[in-house]
C-alpha positions as CSV (number, residue, x, y, z in Angstrom):
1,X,-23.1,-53.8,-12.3
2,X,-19.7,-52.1,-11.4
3,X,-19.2,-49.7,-9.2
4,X,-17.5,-45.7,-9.7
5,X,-17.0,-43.0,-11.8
6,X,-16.7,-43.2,-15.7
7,X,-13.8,-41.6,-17.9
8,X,-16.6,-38.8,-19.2
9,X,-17.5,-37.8,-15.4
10,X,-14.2,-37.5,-14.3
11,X,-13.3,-35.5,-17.2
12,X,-16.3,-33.2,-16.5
13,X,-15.5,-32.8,-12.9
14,X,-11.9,-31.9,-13.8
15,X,-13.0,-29.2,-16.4
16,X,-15.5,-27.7,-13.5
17,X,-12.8,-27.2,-11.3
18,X,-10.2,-25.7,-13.7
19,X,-13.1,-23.0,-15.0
20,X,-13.6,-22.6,-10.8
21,X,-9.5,-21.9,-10.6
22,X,-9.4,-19.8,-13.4
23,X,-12.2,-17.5,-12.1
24,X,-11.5,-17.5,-9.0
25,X,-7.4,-17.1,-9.0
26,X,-7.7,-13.3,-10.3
27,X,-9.6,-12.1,-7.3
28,X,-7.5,-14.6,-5.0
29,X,-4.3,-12.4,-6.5
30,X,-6.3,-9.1,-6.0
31,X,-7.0,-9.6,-2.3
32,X,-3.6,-10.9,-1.5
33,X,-2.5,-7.3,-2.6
34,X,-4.5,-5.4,-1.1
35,X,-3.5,-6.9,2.8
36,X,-0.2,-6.7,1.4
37,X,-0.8,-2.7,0.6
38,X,-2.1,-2.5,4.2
39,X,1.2,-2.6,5.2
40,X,2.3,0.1,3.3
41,X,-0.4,2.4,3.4
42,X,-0.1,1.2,7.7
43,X,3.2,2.4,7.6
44,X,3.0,5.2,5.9
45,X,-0.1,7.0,8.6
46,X,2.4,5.9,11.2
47,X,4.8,7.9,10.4
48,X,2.6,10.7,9.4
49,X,1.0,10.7,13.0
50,X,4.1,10.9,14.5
51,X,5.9,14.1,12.1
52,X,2.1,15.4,12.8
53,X,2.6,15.1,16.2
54,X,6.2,16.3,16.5
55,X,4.6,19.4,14.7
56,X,2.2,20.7,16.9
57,X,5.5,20.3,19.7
58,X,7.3,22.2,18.0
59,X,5.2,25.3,17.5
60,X,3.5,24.5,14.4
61,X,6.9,23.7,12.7
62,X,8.4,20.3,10.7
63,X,11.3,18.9,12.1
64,X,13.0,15.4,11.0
65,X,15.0,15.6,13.9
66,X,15.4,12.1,15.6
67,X,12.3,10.7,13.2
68,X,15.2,10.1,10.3
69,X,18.7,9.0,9.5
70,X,21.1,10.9,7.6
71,X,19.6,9.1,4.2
72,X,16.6,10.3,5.2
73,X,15.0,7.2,5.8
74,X,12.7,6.8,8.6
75,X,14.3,5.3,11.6
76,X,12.6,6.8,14.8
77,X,8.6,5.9,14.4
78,X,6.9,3.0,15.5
79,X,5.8,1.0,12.6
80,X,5.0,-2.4,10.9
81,X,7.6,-4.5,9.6
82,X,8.1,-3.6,6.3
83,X,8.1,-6.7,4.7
84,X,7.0,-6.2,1.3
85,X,8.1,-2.5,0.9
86,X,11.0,-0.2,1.1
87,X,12.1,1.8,4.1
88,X,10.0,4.4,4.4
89,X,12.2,7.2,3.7
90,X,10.8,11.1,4.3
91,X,11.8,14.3,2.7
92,X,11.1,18.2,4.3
93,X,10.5,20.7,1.8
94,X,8.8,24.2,3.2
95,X,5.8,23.4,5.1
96,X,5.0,20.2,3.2
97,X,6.6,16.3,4.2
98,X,6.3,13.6,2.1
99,X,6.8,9.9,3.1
100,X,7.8,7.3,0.4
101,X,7.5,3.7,0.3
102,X,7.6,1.0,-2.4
103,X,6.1,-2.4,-3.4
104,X,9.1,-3.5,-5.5
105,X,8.6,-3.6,-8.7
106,X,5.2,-2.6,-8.2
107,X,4.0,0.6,-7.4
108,X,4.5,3.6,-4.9
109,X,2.9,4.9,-2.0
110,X,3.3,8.6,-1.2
111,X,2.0,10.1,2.1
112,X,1.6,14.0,1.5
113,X,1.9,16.1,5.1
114,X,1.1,19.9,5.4
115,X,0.5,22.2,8.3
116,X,0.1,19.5,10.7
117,X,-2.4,17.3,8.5
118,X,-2.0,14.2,6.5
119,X,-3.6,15.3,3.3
120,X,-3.3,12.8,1.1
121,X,-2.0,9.2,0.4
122,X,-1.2,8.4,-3.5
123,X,0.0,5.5,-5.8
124,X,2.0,5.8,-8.5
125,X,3.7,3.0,-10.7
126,X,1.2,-0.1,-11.9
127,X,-2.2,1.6,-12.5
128,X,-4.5,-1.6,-12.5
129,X,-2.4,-2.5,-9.1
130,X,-3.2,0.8,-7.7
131,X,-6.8,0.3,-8.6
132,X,-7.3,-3.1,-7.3
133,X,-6.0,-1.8,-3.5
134,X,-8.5,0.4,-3.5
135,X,-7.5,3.8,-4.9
136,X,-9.4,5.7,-6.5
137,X,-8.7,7.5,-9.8
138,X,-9.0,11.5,-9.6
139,X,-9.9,14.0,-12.3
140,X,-6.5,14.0,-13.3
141,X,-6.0,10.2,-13.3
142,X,-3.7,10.0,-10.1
143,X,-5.1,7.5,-7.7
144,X,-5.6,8.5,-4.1
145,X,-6.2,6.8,-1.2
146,X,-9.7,8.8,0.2
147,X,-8.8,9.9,3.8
């Protein structure tokens, strides 16, 4: 009587674990992303905390001063590395900031900051990316990262 496996049970086993790959690799991808979003969305309340908190010093009133460089990317908050996205770069306009950072090639996060509030976080650029981080999709089919 010999000993081991036949050609058949091999072949089985292999076929097994190729449908188990196949399955699983999707979801593998998906989760990947979304710690690699972490980062950006990280990033992105930072920097809000700290042009939050620069507003309520200065009497209710946005100032970039010392938060940004002449490009207007963010160069005075304490933040992640960003390793997978942009430079954060922020822009004033009226009573509203908005922080930018993207996932190359990828998508965009965009932190929204008004009277002293971060209101909202979005994604723009690869929709089914956007989804899978965990945004979700508003009436207008803009996905939003619920604060």
């Amino acid at each position: 009587m010999k000993k081991g496996f036949t050609l058949i049970e091999l072949l089985i086993v292999m076929v097994i674990v190729g449908v188990l790959v196949t399955v699983s690799l999707p979801k593998y991808r998906a989760s990947m992303e979304r710690g690699r979003a972490m980062e950006g969305i990280n990033n992105v309340r930072a920097i809000s905390d700290a042009v939050n908190a620069k507003y309520v010093m200065n009497g209710n009133a946005y100032s970039l001063d010392g938060l940004v460089n002449s490009s207007n990317y963010v160069t005075g908050v304490d933040m992640t590395k960003s390793v997978n996205f942009t430079t954060p770069k922020m822009t004033l306009s009226g009573s509203t900031v908005t922080i930018t950072t993207t996932r190359t090639g990828s998508y965009t996060l965009t932190a929204t900051n008004q009277n002293g509030e971060l209101v909202s976080i979005e994604c723009t650029g690869d929709a089914e990316t956007c989804q899978n981080i965990g945004m979700d999709k508003n009436a207008s089919g803009r996905y939003f990262l619920s604060l």
